[in-house]
Every structure is written in structure tokens, then in C-alpha cells.
NUNUTOR-570573 format. One record per atom (N, C-alpha, C, O, CB): atom name; residue number from 0; residue in one letter; x, y, z. Coordinates in nm, 3 decimals, decimal comma, m for minus. Glycine has a CB too. Layout:
N
+------+-----+------+---------+---------+---------+
: site : pos : code :      xx :      yy :      zz :
+------+-----+------+---------+---------+---------+
:   CA : NUM :    a :       X :       Y :       Z :
...
+------+-----+------+---------+---------+---------+
This chain:
84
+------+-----+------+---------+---------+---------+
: site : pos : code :      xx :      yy :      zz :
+------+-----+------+---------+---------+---------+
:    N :   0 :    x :  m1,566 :   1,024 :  m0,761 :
:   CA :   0 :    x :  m1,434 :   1,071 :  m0,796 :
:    C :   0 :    x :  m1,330 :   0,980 :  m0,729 :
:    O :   0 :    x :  m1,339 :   0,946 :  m0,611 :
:   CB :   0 :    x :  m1,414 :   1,220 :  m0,754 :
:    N :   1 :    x :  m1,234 :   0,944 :  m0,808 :
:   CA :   1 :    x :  m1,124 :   0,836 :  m0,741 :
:    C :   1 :    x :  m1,041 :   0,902 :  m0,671 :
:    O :   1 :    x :  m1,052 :   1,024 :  m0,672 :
:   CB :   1 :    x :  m1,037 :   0,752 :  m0,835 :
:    N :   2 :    x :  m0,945 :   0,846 :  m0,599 :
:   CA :   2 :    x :  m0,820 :   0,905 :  m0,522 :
:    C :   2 :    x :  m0,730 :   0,884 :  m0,610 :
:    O :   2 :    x :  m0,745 :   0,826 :  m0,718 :
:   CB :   2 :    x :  m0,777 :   0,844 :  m0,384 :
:    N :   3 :    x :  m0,617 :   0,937 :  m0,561 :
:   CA :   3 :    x :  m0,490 :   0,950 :  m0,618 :
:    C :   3 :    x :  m0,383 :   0,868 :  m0,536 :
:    O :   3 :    x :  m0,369 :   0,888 :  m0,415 :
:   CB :   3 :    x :  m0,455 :   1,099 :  m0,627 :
:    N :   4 :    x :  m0,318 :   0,787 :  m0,599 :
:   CA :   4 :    x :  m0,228 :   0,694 :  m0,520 :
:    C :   4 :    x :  m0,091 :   0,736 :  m0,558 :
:    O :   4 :    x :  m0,044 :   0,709 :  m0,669 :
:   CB :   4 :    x :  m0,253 :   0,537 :  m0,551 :
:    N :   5 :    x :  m0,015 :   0,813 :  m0,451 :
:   CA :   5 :    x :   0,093 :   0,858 :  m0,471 :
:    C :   5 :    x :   0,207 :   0,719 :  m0,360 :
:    O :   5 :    x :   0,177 :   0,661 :  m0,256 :
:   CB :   5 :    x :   0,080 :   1,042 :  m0,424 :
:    N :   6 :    x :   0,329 :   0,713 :  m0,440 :
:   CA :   6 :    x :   0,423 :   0,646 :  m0,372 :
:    C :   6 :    x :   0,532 :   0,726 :  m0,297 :
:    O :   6 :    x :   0,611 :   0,786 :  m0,369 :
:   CB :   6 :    x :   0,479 :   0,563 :  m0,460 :
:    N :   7 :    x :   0,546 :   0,734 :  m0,185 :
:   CA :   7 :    x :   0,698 :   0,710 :  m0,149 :
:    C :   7 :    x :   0,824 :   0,676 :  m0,227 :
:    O :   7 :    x :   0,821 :   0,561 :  m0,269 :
:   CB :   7 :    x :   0,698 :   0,618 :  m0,074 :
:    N :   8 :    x :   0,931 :   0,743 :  m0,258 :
:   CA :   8 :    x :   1,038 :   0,723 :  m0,330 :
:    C :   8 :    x :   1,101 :   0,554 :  m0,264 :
:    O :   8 :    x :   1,149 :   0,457 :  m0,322 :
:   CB :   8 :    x :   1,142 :   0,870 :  m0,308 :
:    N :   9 :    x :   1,072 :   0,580 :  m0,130 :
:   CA :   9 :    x :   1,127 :   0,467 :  m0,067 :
:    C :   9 :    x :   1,031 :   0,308 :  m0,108 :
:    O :   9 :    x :   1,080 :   0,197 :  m0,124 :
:   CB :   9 :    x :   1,124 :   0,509 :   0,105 :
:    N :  10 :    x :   0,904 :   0,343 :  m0,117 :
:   CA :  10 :    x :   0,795 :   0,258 :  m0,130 :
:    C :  10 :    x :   0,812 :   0,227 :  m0,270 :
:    O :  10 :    x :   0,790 :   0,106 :  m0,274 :
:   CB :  10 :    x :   0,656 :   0,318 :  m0,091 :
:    N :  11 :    x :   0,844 :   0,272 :  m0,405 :
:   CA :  11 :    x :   0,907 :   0,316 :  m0,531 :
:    C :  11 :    x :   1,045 :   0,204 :  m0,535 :
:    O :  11 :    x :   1,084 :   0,124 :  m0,621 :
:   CB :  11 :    x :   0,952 :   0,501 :  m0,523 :
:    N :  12 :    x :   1,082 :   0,231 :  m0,436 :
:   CA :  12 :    x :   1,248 :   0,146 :  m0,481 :
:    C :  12 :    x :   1,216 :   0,010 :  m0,446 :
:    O :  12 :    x :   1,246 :  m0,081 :  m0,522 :
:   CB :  12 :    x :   1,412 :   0,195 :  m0,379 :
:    N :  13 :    x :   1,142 :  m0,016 :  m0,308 :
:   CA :  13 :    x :   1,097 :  m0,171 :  m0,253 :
:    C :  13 :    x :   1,026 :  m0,168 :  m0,377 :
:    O :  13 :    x :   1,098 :  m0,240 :  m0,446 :
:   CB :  13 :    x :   0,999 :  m0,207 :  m0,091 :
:    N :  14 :    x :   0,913 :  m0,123 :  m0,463 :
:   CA :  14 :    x :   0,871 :  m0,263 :  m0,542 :
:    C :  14 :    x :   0,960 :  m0,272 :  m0,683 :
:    O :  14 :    x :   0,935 :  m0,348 :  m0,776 :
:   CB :  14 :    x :   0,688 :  m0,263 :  m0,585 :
:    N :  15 :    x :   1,055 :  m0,188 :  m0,677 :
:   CA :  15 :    x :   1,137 :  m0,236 :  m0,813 :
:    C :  15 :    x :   1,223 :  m0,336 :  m0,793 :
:    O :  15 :    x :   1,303 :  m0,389 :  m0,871 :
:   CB :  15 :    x :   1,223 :  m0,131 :  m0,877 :
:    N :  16 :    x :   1,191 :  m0,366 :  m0,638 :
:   CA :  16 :    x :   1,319 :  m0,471 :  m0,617 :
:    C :  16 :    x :   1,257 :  m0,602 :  m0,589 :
:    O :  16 :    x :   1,338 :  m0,694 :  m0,570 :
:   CB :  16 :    x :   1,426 :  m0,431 :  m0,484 :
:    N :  17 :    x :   1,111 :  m0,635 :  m0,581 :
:   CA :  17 :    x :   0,994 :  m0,766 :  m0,632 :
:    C :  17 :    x :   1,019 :  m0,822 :  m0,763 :
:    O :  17 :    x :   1,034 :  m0,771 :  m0,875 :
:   CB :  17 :    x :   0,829 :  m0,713 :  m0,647 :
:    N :  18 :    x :   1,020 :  m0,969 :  m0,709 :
:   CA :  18 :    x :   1,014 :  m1,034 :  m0,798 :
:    C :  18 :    x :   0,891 :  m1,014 :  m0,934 :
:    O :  18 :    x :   0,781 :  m1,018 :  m0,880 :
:   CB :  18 :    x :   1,016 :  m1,141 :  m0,728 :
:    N :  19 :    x :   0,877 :  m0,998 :  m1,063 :
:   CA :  19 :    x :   0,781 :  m0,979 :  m1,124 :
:    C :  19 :    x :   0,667 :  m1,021 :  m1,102 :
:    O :  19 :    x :   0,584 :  m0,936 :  m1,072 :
:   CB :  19 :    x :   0,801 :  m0,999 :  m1,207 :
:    N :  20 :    x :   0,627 :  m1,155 :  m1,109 :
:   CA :  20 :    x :   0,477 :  m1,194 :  m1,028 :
:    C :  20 :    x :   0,440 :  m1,138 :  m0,903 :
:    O :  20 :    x :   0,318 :  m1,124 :  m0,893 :
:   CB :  20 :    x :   0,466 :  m1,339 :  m0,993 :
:    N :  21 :    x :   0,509 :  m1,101 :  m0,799 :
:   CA :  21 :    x :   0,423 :  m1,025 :  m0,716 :
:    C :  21 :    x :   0,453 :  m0,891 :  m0,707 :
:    O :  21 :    x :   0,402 :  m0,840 :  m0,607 :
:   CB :  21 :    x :   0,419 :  m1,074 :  m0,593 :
:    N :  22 :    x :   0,538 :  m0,791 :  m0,797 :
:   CA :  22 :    x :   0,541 :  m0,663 :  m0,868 :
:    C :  22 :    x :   0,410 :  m0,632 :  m0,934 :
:    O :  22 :    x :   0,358 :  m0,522 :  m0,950 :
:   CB :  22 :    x :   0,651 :  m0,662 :  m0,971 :
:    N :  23 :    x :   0,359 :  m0,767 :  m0,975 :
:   CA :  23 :    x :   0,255 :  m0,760 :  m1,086 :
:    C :  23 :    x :   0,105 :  m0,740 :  m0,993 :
:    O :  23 :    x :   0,010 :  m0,666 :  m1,016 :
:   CB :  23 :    x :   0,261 :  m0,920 :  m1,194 :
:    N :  24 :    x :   0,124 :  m0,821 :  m0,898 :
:   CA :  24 :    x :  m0,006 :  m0,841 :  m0,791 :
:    C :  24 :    x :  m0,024 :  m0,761 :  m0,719 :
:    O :  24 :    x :  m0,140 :  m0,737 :  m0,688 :
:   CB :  24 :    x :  m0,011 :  m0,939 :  m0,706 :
:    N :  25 :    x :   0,107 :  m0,668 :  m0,650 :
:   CA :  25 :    x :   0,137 :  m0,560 :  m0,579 :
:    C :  25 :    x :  m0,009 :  m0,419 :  m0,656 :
:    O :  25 :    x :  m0,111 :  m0,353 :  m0,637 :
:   CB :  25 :    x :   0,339 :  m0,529 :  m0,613 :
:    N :  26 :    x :   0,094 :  m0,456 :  m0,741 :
:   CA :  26 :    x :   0,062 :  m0,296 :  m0,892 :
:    C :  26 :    x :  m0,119 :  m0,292 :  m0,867 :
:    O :  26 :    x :  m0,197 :  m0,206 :  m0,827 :
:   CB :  26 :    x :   0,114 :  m0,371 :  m1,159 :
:    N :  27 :    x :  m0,132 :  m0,428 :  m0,911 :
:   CA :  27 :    x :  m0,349 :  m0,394 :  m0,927 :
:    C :  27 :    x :  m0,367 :  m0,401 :  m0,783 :
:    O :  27 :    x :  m0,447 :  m0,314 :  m0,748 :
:   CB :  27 :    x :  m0,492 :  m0,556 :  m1,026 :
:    N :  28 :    x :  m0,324 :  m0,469 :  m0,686 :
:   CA :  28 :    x :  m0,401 :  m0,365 :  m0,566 :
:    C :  28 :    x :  m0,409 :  m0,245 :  m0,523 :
:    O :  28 :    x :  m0,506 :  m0,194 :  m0,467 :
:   CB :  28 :    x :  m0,384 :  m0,385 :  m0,472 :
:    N :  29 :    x :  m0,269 :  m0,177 :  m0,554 :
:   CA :  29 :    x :  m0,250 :  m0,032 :  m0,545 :
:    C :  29 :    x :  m0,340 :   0,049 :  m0,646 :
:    O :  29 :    x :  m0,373 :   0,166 :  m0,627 :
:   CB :  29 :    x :  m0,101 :   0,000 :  m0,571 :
:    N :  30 :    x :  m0,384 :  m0,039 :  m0,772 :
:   CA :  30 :    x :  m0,495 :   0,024 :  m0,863 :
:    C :  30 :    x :  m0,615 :   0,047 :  m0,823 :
:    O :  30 :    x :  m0,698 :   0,134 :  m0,852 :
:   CB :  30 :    x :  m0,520 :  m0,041 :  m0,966 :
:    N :  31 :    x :  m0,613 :  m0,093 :  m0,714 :
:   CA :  31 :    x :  m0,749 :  m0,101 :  m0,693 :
:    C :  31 :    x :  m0,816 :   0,010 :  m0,558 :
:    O :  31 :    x :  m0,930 :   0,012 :  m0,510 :
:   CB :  31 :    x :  m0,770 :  m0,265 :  m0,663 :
:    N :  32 :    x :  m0,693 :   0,096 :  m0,524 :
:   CA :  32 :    x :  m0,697 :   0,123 :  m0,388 :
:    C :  32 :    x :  m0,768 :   0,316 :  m0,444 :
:    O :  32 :    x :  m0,826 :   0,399 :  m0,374 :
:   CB :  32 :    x :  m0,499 :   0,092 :  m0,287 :
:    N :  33 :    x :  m0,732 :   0,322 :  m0,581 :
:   CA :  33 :    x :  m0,799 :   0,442 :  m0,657 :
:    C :  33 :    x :  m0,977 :   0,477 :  m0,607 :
:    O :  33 :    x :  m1,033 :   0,575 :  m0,558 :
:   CB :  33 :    x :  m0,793 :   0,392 :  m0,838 :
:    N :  34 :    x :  m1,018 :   0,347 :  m0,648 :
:   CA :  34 :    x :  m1,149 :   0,306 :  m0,606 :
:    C :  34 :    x :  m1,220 :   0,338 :  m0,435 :
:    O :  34 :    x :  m1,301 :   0,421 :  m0,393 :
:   CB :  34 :    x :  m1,135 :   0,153 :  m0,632 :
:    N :  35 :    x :  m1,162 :   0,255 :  m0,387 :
:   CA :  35 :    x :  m1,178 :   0,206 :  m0,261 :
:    C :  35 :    x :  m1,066 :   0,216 :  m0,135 :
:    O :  35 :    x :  m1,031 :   0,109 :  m0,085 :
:   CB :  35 :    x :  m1,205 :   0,079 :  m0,288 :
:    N :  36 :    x :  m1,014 :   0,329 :  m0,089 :
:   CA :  36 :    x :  m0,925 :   0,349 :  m0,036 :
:    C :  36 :    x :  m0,887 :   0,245 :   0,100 :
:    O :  36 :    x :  m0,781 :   0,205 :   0,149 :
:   CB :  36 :    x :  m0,942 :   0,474 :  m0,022 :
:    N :  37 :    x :  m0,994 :   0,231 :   0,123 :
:   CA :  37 :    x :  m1,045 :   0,109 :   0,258 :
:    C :  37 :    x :  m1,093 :  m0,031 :   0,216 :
:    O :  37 :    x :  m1,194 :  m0,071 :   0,275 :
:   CB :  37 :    x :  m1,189 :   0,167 :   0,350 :
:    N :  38 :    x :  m1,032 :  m0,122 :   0,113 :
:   CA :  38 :    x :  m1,110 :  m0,205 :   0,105 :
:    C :  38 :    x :  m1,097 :  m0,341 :   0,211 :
:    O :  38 :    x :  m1,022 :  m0,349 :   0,308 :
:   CB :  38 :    x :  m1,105 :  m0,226 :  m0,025 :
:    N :  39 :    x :  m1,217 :  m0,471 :   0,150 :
:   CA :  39 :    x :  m1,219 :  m0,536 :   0,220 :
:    C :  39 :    x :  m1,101 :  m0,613 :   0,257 :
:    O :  39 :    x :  m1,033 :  m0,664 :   0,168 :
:   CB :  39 :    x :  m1,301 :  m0,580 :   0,194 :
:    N :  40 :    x :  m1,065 :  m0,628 :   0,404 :
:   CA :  40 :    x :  m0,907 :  m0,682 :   0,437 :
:    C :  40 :    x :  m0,816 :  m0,585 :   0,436 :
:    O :  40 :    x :  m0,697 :  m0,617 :   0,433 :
:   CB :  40 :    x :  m0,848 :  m0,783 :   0,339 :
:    N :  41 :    x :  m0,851 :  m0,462 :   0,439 :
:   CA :  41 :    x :  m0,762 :  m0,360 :   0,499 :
:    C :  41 :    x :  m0,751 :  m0,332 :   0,648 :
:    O :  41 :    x :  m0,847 :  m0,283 :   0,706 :
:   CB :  41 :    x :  m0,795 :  m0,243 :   0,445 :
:    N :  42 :    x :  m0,681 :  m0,350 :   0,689 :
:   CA :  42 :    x :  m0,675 :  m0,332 :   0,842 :
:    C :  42 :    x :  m0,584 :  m0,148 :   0,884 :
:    O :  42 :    x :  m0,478 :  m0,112 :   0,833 :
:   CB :  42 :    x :  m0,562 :  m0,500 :   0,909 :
:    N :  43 :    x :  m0,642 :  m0,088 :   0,957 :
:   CA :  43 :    x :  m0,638 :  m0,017 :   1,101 :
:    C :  43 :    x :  m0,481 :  m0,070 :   1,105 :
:    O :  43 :    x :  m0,455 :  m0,188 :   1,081 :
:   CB :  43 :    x :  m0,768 :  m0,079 :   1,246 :
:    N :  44 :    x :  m0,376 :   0,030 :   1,140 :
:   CA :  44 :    x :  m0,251 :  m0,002 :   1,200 :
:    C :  44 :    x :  m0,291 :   0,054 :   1,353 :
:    O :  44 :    x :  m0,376 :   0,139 :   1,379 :
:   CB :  44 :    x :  m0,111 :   0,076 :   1,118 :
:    N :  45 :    x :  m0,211 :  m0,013 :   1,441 :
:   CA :  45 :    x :  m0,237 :  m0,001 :   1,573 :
:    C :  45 :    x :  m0,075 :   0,084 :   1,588 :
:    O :  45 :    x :   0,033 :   0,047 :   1,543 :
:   CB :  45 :    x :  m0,274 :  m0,168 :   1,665 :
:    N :  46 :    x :  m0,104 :   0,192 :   1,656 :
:   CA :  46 :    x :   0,076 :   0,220 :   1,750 :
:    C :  46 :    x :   0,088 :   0,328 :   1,654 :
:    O :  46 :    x :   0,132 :   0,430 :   1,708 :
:   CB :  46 :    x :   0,248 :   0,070 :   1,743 :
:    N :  47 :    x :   0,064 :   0,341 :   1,532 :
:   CA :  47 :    x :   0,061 :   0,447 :   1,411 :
:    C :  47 :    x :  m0,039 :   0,483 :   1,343 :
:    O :  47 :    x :  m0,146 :   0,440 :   1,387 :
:   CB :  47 :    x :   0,129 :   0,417 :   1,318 :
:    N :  48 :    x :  m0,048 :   0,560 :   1,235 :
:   CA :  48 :    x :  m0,130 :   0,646 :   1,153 :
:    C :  48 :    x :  m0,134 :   0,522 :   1,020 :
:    O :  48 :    x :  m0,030 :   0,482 :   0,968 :
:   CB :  48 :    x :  m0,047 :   0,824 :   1,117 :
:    N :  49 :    x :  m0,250 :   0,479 :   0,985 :
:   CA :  49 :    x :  m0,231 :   0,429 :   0,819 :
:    C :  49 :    x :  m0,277 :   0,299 :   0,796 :
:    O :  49 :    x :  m0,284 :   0,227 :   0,895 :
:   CB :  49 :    x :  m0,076 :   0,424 :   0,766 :
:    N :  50 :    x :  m0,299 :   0,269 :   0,726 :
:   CA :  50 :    x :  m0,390 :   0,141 :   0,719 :
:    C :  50 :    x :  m0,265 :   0,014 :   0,642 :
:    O :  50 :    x :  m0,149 :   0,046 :   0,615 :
:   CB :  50 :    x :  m0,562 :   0,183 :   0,595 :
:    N :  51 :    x :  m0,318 :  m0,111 :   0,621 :
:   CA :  51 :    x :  m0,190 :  m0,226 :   0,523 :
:    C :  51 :    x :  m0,300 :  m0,269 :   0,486 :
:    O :  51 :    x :  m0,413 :  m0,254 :   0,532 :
:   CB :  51 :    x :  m0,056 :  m0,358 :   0,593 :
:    N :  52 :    x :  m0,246 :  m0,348 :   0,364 :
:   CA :  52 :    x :  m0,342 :  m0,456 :   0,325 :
:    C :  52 :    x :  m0,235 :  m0,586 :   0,277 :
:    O :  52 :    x :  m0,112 :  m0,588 :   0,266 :
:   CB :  52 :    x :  m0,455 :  m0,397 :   0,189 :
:    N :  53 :    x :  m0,310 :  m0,663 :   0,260 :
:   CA :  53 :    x :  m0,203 :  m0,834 :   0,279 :
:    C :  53 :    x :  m0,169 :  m0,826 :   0,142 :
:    O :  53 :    x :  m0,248 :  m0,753 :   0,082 :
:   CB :  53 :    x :  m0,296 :  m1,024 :   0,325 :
:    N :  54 :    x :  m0,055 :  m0,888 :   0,049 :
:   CA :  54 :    x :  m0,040 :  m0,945 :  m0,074 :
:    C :  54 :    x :   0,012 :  m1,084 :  m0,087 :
:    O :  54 :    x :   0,111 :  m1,101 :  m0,158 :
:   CB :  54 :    x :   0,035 :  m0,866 :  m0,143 :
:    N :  55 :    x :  m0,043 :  m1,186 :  m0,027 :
:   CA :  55 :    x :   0,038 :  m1,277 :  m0,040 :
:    C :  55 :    x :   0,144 :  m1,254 :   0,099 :
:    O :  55 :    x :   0,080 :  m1,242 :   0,204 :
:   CB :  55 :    x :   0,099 :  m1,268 :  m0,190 :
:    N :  56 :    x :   0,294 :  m1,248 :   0,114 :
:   CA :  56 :    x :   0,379 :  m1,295 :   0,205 :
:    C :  56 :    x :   0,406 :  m1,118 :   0,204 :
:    O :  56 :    x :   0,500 :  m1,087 :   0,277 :
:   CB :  56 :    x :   0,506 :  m1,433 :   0,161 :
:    N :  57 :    x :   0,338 :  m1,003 :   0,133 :
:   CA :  57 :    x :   0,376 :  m0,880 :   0,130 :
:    C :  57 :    x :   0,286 :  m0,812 :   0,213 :
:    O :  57 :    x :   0,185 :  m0,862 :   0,261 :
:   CB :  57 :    x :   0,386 :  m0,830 :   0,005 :
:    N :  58 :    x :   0,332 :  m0,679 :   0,230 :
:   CA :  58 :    x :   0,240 :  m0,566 :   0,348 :
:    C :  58 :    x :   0,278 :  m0,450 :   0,270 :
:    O :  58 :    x :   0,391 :  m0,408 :   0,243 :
:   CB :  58 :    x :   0,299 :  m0,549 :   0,546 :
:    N :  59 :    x :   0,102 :  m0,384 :   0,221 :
:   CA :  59 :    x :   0,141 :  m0,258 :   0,153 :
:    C :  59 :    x :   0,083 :  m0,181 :   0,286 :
:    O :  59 :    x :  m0,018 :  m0,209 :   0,351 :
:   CB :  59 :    x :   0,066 :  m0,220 :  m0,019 :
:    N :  60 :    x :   0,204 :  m0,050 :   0,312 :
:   CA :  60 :    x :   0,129 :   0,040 :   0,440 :
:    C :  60 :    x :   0,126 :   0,164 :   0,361 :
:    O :  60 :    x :   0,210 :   0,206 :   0,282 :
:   CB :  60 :    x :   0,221 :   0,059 :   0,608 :
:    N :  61 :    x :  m0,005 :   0,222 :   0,404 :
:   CA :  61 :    x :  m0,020 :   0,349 :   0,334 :
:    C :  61 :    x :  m0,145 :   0,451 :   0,448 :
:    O :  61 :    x :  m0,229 :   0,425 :   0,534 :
:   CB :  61 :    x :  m0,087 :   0,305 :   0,149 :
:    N :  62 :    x :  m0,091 :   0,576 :   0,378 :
:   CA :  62 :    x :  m0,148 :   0,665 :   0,501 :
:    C :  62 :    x :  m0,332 :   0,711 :   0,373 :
:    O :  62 :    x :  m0,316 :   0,724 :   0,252 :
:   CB :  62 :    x :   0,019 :   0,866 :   0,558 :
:    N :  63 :    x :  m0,424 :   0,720 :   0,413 :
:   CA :  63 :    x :  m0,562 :   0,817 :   0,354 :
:    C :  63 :    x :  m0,576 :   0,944 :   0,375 :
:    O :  63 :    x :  m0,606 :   0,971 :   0,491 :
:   CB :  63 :    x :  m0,689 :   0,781 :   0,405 :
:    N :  64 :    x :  m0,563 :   1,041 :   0,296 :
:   CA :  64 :    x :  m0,612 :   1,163 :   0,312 :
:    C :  64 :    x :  m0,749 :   1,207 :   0,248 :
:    O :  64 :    x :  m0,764 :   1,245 :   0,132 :
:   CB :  64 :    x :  m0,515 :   1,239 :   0,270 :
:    N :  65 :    x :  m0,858 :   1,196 :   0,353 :
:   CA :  65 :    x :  m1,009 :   1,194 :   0,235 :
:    C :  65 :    x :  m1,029 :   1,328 :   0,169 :
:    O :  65 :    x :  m1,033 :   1,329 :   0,046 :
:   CB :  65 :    x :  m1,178 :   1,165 :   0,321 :
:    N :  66 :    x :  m1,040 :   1,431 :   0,229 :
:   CA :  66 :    x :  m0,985 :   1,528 :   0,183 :
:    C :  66 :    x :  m0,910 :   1,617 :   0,079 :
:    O :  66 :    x :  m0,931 :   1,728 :   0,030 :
:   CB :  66 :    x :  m0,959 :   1,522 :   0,228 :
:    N :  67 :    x :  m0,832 :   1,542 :   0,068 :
:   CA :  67 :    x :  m0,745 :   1,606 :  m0,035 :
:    C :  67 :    x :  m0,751 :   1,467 :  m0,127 :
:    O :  67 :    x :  m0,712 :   1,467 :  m0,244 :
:   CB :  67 :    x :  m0,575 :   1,668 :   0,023 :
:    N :  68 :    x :  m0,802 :   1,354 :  m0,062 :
:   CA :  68 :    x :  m0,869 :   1,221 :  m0,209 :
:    C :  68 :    x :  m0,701 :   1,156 :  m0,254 :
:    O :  68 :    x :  m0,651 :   1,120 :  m0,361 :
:   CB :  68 :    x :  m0,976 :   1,343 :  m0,424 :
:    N :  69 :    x :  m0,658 :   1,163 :  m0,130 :
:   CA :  69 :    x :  m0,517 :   1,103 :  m0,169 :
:    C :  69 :    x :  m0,487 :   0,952 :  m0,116 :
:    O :  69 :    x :  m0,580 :   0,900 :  m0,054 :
:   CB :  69 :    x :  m0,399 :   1,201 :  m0,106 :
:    N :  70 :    x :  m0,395 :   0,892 :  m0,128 :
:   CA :  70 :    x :  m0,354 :   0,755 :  m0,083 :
:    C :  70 :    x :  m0,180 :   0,744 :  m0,070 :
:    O :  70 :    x :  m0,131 :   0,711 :  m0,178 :
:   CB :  70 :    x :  m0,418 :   0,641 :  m0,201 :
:    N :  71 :    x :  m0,117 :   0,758 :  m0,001 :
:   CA :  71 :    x :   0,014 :   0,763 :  m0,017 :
:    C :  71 :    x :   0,035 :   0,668 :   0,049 :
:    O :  71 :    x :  m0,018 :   0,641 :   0,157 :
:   CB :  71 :    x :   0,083 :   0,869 :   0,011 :
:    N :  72 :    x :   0,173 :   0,562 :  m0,052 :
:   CA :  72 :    x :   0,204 :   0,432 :   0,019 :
:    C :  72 :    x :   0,359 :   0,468 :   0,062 :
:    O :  72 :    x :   0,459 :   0,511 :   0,005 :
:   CB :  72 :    x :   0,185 :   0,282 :  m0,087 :
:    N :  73 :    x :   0,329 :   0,432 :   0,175 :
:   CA :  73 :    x :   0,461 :   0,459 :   0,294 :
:    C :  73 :    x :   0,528 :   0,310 :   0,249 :
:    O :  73 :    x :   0,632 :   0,333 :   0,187 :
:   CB :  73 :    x :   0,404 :   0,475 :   0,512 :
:    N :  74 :    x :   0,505 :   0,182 :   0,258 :
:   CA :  74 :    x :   0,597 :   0,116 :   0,259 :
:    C :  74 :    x :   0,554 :  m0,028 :   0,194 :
:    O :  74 :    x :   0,442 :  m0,075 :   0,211 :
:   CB :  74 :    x :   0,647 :   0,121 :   0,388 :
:    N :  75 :    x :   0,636 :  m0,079 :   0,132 :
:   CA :  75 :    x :   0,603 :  m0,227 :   0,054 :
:    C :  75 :    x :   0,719 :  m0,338 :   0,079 :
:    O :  75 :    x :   0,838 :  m0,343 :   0,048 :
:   CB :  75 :    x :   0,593 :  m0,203 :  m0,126 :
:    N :  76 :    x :   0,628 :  m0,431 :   0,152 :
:   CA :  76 :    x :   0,792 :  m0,531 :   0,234 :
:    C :  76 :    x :   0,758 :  m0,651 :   0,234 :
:    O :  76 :    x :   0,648 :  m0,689 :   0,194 :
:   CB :  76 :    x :   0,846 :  m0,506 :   0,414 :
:    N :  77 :    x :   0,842 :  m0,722 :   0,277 :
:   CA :  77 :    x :   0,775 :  m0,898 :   0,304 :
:    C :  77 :    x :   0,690 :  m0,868 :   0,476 :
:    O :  77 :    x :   0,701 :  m0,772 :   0,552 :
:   CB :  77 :    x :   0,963 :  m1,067 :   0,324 :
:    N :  78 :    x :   0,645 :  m0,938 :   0,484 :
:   CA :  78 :    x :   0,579 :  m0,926 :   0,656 :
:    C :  78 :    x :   0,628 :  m0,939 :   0,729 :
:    O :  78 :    x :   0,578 :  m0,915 :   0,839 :
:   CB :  78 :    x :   0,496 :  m0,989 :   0,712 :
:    N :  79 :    x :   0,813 :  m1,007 :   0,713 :
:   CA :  79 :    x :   0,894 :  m1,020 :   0,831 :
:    C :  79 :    x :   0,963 :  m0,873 :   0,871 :
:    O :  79 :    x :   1,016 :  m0,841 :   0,978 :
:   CB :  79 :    x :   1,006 :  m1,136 :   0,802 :
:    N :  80 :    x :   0,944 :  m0,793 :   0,743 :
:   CA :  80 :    x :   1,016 :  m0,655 :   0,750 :
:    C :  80 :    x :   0,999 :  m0,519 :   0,754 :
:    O :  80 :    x :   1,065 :  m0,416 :   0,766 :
:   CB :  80 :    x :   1,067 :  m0,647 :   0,681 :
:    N :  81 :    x :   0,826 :  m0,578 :   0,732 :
:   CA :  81 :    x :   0,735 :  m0,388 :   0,655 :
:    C :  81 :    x :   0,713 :  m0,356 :   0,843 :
:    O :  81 :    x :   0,638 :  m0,259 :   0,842 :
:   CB :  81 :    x :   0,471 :  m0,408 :   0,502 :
:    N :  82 :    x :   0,736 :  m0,381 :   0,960 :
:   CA :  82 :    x :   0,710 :  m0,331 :   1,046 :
:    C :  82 :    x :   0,793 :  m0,300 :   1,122 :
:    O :  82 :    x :   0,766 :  m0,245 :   1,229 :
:   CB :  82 :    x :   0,643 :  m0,373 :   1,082 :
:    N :  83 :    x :   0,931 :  m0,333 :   1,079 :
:   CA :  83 :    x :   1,032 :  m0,237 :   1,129 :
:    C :  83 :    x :   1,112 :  m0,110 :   1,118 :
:    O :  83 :    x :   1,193 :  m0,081 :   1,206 :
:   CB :  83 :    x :   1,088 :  m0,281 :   1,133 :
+------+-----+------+---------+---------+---------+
């Protein structure tokens, strides 16, 4: 059974504001995250709750609920910004 990948309104507005090619690259990893909530090159956030994974010059952060089979993405940024 897959998870459910819910966005953040805030996480929602950062990728409407991506350029289309990496709007586009963003989108199928977040598809792919249905699957595999942990995949390979997901890293453990240290200091907080929630895992990122890389896109290129982007950082998707998102919290796992196994449980309830959820995925909620807290935040989508360039890497100079998703950690502030």
C-alpha cells in the first residue's frame, strides 16, 4: 500500500514559484516518495524531526508518518535557504 504525499500550503507556494524544469524534477520525486518514503539519498535531519532529499541545487524537507502511511512536505527551497 503506498503513502500519501500531502503538501504544506507553504511547501505548495515554493514550488509554484520554480522554474519549470526543476518544478518538473521536483514533482516525480515527490511521486516517487508514494513508493518509498525513505529512499536512497534521503538523509535523517539532525536538530529536527524529518528527513530531505537533494534535487539538484533544491532541498525537499518532509516529515513520515508510518502509521497513518503519510508523507507531508514541510518545505521546498534552494539549499542556501530550505534551512532557515
Amino acid at each position: 500500500m503506498d503513502y500519501r504525499v500531502l503538501l504544506k500550503n507553504s511547501a505548495e507556494k515554493e514550488l509554484e514559484r520554480l522554474p519549470v524544469k526543476t518544478h518538473d524534477r521536483i514533482v516525480e520525486c515527490l511521486l516517487l516518495l508514494r513508493e518509498d518514503p525513505r529512499p536512497a539519498g534521503a538523509r535523517k535531519l539532525q536538530g529536527r524531526e524529518g528527513y530531505r532529499i537533494r534535487v539538484g541545487n533544491y532541498r525537499i524537507l518532509y516529515l513520515v508518518d508510518d502509521s497513518g502511511r503519510k508523507v507531508e512536505v514541510v518545505s521546498i527551497a534552494h539549499r542556501r535557504d530550505v534551512y532557515r
